[in-house]
C-alpha positions as CSV (number, residue, x, y, z in Angstrom):
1,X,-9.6,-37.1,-45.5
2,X,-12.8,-35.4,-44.6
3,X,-13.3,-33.9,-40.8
4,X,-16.3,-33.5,-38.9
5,X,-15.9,-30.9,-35.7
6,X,-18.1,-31.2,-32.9
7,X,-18.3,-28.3,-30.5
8,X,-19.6,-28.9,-27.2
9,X,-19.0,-32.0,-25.0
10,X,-22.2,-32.8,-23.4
11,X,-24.6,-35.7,-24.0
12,X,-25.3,-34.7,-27.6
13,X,-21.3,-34.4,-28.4
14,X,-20.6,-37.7,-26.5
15,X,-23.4,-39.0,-28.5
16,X,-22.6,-37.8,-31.6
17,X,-19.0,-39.2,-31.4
18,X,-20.0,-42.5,-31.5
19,X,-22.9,-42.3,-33.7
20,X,-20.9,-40.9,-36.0
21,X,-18.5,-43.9,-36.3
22,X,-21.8,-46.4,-36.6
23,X,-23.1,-44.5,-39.4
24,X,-20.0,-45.0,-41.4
25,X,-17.9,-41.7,-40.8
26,X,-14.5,-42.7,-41.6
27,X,-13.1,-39.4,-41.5
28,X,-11.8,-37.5,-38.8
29,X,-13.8,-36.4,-35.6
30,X,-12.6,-33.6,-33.8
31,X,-14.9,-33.2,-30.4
32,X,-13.9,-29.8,-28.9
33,X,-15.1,-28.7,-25.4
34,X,-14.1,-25.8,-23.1
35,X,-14.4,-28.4,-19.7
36,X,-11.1,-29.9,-18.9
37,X,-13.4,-33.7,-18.1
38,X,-14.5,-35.9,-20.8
39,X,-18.2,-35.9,-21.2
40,X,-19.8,-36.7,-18.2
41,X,-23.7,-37.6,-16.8
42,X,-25.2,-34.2,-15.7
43,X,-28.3,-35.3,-14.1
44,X,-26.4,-37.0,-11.4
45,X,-24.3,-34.2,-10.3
46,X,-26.6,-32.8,-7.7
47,X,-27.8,-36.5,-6.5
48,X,-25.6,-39.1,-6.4
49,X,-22.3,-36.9,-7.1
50,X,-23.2,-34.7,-4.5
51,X,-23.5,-36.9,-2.1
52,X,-20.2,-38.8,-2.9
53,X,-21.7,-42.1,-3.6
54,X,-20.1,-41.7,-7.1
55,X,-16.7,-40.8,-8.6
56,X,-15.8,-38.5,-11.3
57,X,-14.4,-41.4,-13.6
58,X,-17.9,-42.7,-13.1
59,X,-20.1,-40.0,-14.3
60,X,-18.1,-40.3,-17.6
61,X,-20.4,-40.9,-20.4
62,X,-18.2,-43.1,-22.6
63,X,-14.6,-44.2,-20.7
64,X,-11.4,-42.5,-22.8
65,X,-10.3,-45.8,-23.9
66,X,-14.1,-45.5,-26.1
67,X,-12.6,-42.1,-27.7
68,X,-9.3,-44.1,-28.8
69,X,-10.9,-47.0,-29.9
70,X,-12.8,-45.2,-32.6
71,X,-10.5,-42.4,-33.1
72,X,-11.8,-39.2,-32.0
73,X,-9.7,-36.4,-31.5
74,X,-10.9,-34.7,-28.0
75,X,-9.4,-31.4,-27.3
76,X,-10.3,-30.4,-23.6
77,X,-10.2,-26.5,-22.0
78,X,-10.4,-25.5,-25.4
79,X,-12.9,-22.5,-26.3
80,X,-14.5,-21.8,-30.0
81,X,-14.4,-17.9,-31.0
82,X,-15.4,-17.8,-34.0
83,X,-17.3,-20.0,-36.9
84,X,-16.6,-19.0,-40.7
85,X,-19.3,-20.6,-42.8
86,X,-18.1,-19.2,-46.0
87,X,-14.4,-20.6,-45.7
88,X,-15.6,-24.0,-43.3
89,X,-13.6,-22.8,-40.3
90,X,-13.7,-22.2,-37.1
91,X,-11.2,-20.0,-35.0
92,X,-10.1,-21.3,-31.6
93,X,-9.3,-18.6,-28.8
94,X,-5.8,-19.1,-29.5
95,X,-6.2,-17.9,-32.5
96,X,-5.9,-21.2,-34.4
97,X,-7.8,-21.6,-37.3
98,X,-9.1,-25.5,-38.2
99,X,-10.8,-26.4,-41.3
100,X,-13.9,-28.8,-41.5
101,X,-16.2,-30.3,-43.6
102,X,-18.7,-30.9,-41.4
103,X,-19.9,-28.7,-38.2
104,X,-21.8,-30.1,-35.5
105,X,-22.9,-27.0,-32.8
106,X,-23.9,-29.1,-29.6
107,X,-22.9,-26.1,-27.4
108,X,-26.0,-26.5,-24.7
109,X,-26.9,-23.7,-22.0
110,X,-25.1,-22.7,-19.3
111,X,-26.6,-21.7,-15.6
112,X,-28.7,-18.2,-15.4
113,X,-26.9,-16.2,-13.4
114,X,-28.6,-13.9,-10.5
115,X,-28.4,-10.2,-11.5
116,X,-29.3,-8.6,-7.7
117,X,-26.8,-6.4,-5.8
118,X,-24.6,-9.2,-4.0
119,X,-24.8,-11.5,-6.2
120,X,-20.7,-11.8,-6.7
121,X,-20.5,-12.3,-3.2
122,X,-18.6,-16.0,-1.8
123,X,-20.6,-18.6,-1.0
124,X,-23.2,-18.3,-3.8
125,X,-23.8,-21.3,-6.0
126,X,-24.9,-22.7,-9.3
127,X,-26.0,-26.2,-10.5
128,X,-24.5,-26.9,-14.1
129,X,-20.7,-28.4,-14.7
130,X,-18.8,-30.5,-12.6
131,X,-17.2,-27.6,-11.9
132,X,-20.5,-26.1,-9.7
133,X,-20.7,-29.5,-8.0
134,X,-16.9,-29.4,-6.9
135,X,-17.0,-26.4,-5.6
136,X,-20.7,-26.5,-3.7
137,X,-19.2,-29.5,-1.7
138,X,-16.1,-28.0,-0.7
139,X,-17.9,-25.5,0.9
140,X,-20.1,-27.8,2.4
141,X,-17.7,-29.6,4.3
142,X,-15.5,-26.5,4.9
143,X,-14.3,-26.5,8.7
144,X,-16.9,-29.1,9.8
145,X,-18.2,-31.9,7.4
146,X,-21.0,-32.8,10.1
147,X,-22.1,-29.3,10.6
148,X,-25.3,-28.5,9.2
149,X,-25.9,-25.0,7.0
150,X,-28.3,-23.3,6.1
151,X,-28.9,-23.0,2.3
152,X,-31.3,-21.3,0.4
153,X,-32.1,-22.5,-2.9
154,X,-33.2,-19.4,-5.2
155,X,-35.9,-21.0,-7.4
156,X,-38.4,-23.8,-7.2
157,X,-37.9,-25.3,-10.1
158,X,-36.7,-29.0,-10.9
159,X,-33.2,-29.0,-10.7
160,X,-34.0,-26.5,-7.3
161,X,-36.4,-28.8,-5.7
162,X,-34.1,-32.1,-6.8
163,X,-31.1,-30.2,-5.1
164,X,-33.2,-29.0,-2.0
165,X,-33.8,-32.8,-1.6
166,X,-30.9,-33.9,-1.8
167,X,-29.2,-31.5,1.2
168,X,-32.3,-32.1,3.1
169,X,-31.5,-35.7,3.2
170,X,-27.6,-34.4,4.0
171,X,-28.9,-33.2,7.2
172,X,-29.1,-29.3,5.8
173,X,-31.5,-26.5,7.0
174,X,-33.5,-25.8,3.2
175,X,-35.1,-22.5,2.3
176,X,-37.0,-22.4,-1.0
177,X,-37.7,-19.1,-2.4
178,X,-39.8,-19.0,-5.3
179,X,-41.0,-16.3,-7.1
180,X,-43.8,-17.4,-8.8
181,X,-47.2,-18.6,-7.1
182,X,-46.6,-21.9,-6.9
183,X,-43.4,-24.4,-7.4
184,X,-43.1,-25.6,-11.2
185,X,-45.0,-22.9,-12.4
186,X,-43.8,-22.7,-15.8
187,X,-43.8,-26.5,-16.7
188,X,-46.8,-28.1,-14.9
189,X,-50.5,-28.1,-13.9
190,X,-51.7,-26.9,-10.4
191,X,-52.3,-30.5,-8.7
192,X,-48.5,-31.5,-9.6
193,X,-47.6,-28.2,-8.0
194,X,-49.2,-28.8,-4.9
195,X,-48.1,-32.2,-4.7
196,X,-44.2,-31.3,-4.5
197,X,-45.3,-28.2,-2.2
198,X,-46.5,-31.0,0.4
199,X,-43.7,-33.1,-0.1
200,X,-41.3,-30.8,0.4
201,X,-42.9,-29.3,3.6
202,X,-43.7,-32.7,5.1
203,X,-39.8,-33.3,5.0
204,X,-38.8,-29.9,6.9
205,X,-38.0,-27.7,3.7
206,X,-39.9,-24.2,3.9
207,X,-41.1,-23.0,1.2
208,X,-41.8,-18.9,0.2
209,X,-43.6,-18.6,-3.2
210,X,-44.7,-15.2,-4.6
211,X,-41.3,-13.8,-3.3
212,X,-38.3,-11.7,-4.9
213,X,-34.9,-11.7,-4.1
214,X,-33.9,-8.1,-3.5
215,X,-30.5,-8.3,-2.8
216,X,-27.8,-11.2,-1.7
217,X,-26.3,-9.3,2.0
218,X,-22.4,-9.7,3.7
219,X,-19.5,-8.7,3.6
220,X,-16.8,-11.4,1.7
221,X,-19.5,-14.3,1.8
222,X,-23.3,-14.0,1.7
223,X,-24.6,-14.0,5.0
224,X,-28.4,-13.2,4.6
225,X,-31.1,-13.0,1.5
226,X,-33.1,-9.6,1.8
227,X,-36.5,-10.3,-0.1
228,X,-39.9,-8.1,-0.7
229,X,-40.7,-8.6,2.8
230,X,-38.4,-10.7,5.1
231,X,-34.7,-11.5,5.7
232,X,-33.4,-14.5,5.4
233,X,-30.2,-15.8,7.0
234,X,-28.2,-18.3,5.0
235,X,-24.8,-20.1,4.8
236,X,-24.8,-20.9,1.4
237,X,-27.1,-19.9,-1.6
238,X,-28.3,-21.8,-4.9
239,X,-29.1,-20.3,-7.5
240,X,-31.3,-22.4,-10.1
241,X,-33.6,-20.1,-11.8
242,X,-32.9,-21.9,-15.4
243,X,-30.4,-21.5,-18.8
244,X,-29.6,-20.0,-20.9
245,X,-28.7,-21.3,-24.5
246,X,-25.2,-21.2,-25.8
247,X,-26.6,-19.6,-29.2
248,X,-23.8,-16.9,-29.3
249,X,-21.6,-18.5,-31.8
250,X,-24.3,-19.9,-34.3
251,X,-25.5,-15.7,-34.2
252,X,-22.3,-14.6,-34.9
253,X,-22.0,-17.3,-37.7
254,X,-24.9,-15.8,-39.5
255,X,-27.3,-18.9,-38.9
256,X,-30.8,-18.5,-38.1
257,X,-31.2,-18.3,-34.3
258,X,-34.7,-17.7,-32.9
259,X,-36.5,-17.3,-29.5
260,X,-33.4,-18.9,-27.8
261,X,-32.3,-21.8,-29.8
262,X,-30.5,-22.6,-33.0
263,X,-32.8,-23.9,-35.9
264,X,-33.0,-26.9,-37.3
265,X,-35.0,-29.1,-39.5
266,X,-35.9,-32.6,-38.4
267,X,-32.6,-33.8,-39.4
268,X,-30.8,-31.5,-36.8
269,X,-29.6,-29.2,-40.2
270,X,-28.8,-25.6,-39.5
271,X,-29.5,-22.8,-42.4
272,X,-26.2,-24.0,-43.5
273,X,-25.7,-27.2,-46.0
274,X,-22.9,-27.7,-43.8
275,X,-23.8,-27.3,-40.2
276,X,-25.8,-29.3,-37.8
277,X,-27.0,-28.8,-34.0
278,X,-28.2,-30.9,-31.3
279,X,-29.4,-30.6,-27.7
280,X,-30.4,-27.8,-25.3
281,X,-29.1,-25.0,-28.4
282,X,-31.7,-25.9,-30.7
283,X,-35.4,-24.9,-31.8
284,X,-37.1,-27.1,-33.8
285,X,-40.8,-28.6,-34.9
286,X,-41.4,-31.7,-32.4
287,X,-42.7,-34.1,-33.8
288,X,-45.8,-34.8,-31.8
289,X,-47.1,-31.9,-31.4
290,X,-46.0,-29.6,-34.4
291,X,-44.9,-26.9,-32.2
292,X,-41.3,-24.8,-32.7
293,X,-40.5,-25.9,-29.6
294,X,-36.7,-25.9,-27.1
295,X,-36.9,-29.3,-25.5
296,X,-34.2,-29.2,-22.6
297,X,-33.7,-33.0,-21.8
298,X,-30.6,-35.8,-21.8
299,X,-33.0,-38.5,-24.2
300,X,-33.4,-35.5,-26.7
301,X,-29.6,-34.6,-27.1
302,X,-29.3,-38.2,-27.6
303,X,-32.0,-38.4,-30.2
304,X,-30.6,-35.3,-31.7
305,X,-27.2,-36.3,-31.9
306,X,-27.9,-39.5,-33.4
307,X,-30.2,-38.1,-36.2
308,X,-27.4,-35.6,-37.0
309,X,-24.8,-38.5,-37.3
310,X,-26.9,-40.6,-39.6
311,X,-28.1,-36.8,-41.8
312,X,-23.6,-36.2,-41.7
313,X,-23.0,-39.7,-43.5
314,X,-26.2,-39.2,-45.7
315,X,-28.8,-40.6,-44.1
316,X,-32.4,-40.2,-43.2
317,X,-32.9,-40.6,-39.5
318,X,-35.2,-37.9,-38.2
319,X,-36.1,-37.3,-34.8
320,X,-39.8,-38.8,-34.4
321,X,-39.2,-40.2,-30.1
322,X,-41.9,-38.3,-27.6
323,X,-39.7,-35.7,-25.6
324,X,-39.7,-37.4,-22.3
325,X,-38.4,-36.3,-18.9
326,X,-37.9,-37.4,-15.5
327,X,-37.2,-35.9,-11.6
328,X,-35.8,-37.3,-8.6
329,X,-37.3,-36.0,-5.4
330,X,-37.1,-37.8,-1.8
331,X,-39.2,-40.7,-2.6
332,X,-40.7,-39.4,-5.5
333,X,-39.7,-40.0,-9.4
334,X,-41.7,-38.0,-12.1
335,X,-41.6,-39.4,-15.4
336,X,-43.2,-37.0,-17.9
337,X,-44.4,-38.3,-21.8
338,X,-45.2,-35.6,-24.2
339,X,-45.4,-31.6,-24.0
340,X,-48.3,-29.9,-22.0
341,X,-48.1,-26.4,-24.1
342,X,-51.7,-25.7,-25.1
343,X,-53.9,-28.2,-23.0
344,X,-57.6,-27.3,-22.2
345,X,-57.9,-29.7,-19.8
346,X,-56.3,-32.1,-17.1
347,X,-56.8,-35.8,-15.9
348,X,-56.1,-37.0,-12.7
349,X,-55.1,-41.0,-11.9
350,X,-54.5,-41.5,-8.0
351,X,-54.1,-44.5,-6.7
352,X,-52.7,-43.2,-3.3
353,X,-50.7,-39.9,-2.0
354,X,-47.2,-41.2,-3.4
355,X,-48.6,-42.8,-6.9
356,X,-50.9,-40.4,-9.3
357,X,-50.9,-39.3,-13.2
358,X,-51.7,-36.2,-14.5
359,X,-53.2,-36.2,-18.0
360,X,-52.8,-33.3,-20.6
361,X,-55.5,-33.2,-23.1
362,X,-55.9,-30.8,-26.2
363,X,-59.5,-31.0,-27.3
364,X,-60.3,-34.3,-26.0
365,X,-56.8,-35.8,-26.6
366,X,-53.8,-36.5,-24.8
367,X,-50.7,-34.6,-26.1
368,X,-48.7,-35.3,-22.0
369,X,-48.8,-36.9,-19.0
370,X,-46.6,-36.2,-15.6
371,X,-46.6,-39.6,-14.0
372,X,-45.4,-40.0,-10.0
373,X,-44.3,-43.2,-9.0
374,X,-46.2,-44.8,-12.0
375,X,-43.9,-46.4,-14.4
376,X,-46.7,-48.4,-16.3
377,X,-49.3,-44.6,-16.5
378,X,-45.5,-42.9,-18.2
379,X,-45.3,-46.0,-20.8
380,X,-48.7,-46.1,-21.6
381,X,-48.6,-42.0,-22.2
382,X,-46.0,-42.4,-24.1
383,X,-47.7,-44.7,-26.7
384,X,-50.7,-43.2,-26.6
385,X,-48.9,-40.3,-28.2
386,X,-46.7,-41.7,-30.2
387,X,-49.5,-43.4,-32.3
388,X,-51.8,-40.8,-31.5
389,X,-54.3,-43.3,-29.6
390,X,-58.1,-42.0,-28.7
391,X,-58.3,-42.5,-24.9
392,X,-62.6,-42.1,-24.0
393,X,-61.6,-39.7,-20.7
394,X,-63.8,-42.4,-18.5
395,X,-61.3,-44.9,-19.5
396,X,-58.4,-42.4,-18.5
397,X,-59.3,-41.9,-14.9
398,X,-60.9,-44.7,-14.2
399,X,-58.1,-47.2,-11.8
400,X,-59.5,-50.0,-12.5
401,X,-59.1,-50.0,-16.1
402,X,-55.6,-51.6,-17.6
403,X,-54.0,-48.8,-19.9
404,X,-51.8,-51.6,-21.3
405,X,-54.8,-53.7,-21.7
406,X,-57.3,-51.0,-23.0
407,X,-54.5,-49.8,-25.6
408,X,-54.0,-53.4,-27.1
409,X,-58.0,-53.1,-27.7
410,X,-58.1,-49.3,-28.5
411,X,-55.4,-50.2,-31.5
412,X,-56.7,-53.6,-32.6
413,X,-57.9,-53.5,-36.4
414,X,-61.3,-53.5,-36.8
């Protein structure tokens, strides 16, 4: 019987396990993960886990009775060493060798850890596993559940600013401290900054931008950030200055492992006829755009994992969905269609202070869109660039033109 091993036991390794079985794997499935949970639901763990309004059996992503029913053998708080291509193997930290036919690396990122002086130091936090989460709210409600701390959140980007508003509403005191200029410098356009900067402020967060971290200060437990030019006291620090890809084992393995992400082909294939990858680990050329690209997002493990299911049992299913993302803040939901990398200019849809789009264009074409509070603007990006639609810019950021209306016409034959 033929085996197909799956390391890593996020969204792309819960996905693949039962994509797998649709496609018509009949062998054995192995998923092997170093967490000691089934795959769970990461986005909520710093909303609605945080804030107890969900359990741990909730998050799951697929109950254990789904991993019985279609026979998958899940090995929990089990680590990978070592992959052998030329013998299809892999070696366990035990030192247990098990053979495969097929490899599926869905291995992720992990948290970027601080590297200033203090950064060992109690009381210092991180936003990843379920682990984090556990561990974050113990000391939250350690000796007083009511009491309020003060936290600064080191980094403003989404998963910082989605935390930050998530204590805020918990009845915390929130620092931001963000080294950059502006918040979401890295992933979006001035105006989107701006907007989160006022959002944040008008619901008592403050906010430092264009400011280090020098050191983390106490003596067991941090009691105080020292930046550039101020102290800051704090209870509790989060760290959320992004991840770092799990590439190690692929590198080791001899495949081809560039600018922070395994390589793969359209059909989620490694450099190896054998080996596959999905989710955060991977580099590959979207679709959309054409770039080599590392698209960190839930819906593209899932597409991932699904295409390298169907490529396992000999299909031809590649990945061809627009990367989309989304953000909880407050009262605020971003939904964002496409990748912005490149644009020459930007859009702007506004219908009030709590509902705008923002429109990426690349020489007169939309490639993205961050939409706030606009479901109907995020579905409308996204088949404007699926199917590559000509949008006239009057038409664009002109309110009181239909998108779903104007895109019927746009695409009628002629």
């Amino acid at each position: 019987m033929q085996r197909c091993v799956i390391i890593g036991g996020g969204h792309a390794g819960a996905q693949a396990c039962a994509s797998l079985r649709k496609e018509g794997w009949t062998g054995q499935i192995m998923l092997i993960t170093d967490e000691d949970s089934l795959p769970y639901h990461r986005p909520p763990l710093s909303k609605t886990y945080l804030q107890n309004q969900v359990s741990a059996e909730q998050l799951l992503i697929r109950p254990e009775a789904a991993y019985i029913k279609d026979d998958i053998d899940v090995w929990l708080n089990t680590r990978v060493d070592k992959i052998e291509p030329a013998i299809q193997s892999i070696q366990l930290q035990s030192g247990e060798h098990i053979s495969f036919d097929k490899l599926l690396i869905c291995t992720g990122s992990r948290a970027r850890k601080a590297d200033c002086l203090g950064a060992d130091l109690g009381n210092i936090f991180y936003i990843k596993t379920l682990n984090d989460i556990e561990s974050l709210s113990a000391a939250l409600t350690r000796d007083d559940s009511k009491k309020s701390r003060r936290i600064v959140m080191v980094g403003g980007g989404y998963i910082g600013l989605e935390t930050a508003s998530v204590l805020k509403k918990m009845g915390h005191d929130i620092t931001i401290i963000e080294r950059e200029s502006r918040l979401l410098a890295r992933v979006t356009a001035q105006s989107i900054s701006t907007f989160y900067h006022k959002l944040h402020k008008r619901n008592g967060i403050k906010i430092f931008t264009d400011t280090n971290v020098v050191a983390f200060q106490g003596k067991d437990t941090v009691s105080t950030v020292l930046c550039d030019d101020k102290v800051i006291p704090a209870d509790i620090v989060i760290v959320g200055i992004g991840a770092q890809t799990n590439t190690e084992l692929a590198h080791s393995a001899g495949l081809l492992v560039e600018n922070g992400g395994i390589v793969v082909n359209e059909l989620c294939q490694t450099t190896d006829v054998n080996i596959y990858a999905a989710g955060d680990c991977t580099i590959g050329i979207e679709h959309h755009s054409g770039l080599a690209t590392r698209i960190e997002s839930v819906p593209n493990a899932l597409e991932q994992a699904k295409t390298a299911a169907a490529t396992i049992c000999g299909k031809h299913k590649p990945v061809t969905s627009v990367p989309w993302f989304w953000s909880d803040q407050f009262d605020c939901k971003i939904q964002i269609a496409g990748l912005n990398t490149g644009y020459d200019e930007t859009l702007l849809r506004q219908a009030d202070n709590q509902t705008l789009s923002l429109w990426y264009l690349k020489q007169g074409r939309v490639i993205a869109a961050d939409c706030i509070n606009s479901a109907k603007d995020f579905m409308a990006a996204k088949k404007i660039i699926a199917q590559k639609i000509h949008v006239p810019r009057e038409i664009l950021s002109n309110l009181d033109v239909d998108l779903f209306k104007e895109l019927a016409r746009l695409t009628q034959p002629s």
